[in-house]
N, C-alpha and C positions, 0 to 999 in steps of 0.2 A: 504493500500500500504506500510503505514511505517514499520507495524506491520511483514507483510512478507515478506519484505527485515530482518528483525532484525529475526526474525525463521529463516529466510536461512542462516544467518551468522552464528547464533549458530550452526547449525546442520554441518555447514562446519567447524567451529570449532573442535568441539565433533569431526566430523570423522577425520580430521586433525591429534587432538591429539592422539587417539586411533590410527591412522593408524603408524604413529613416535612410538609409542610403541611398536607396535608389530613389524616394522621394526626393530630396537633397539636389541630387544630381542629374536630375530630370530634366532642368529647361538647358541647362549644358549637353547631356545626351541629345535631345530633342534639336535640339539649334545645329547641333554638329549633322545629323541625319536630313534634318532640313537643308539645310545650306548644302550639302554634299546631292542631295537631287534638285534642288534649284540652281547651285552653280554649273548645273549639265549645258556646256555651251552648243545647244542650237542652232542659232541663230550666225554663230560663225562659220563663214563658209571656209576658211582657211583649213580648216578642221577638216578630218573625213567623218565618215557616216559611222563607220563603223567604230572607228574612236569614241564618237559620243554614246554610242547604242553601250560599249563596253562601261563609259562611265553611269552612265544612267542604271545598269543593274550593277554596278558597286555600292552606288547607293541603296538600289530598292534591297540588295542582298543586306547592306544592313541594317535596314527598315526591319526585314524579317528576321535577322537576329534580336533586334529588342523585343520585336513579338513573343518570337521564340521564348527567352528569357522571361517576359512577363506573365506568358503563361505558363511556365513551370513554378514560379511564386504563388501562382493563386492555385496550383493543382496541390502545394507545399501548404499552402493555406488551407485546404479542402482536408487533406489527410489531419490538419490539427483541431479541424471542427471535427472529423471524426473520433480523434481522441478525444475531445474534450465529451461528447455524444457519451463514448463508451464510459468515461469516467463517469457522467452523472449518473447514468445508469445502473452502473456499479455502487454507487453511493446511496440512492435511493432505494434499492434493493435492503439496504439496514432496516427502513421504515417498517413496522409491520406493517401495514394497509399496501402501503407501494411494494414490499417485497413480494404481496401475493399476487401482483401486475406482474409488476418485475417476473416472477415465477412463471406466469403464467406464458408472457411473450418467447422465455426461456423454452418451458416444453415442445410448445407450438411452431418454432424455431423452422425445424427442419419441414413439417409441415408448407409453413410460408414457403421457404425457399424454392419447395418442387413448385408449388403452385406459382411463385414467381416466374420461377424456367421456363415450366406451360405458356404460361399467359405470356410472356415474350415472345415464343418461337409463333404461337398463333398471330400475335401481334404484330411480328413482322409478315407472316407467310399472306395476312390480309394486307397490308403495306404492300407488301410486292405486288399483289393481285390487283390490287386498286390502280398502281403505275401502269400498270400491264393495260388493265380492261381500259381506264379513262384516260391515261398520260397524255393522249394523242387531243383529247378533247377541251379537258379541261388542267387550270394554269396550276390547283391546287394538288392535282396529281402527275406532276409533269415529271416529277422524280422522284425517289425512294426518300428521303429526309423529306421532301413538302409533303408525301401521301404520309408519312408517320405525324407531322404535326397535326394533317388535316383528322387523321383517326382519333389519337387525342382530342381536340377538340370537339368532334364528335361524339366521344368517349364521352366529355364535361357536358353533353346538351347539346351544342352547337350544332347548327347545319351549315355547309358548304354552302354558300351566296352563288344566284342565279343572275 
């Protein structure tokens, strides 16, 4: 117990201070990626094509390096909401009343989980179906991610707009 409380602190730490730094250092990163795809000379004919088209994805390349980076932070941030999840969880488990939730989420556990699987693999196998029968048709089912939102929504009450 003591041990993972003292992991979670660290880890909140860590992300803490990485996160102050990269906030910190943001209109500096920001201005240098800017400025390295707007100083792409264009407009100079002096220049060849190809020269510029090279600078132009040095930049955009490191556009998608900060991408890149920032979302490994917030996937680093996701895993410490999970811990922090698993901890309360575990904490409230002491309560008698919540421990017999607690418990009860516990049993049912593996339960959930098949039913999850299920209901995923049907989930997508109607997603594909729906790309498939209407993609041609309609803008909502034009591809596999739009027919999985458009199902969702669906799912929530929603009908697809005529």
């Amino acid at each position: 117990e003591v041990v993972f409380d003292l992991v979670q602190v660290i880890i909140n730490v860590v992300f803490a201070s990485i996160s102050m730094n990269n906030t910190l250092n943001s209109e500096e990163r920001a201005t240098k990626i800017l400025s390295g795809i707007a100083s792409v000379p264009f407009a100079d004919s002096s220049i060849g094509f190809s020269v510029k088209v090279q600078d132009f994805f040095t930049a955009i390349d490191d556009l998608n390096a900060e991408l890149f980076y920032n979302d490994g932070l917030n996937l680093f941030a996701f895993f410490i909401m999970l811990l922090m999840l698993t901890h309360i969880l575990h904490t409230t488990a002491m309560h008698p009343r919540m421990g017999v939730l607690i418990g009860t989420l516990n049993h049912g556990l593996n339960d959930l989980w098949h039913f999850s699987l299920l209901f995923l693999i049907v989930f997508t196998f109607f997603s594909y179906t729906a790309t498939w029968l209407f993609g041609q048709q309609r803008l909502e089912f034009s591809t596999l991610s739009k027919s999985m939102k458009t199902q969702f929504d669906m799912l929530l009450g929603a009908l697809p707009s005529d």
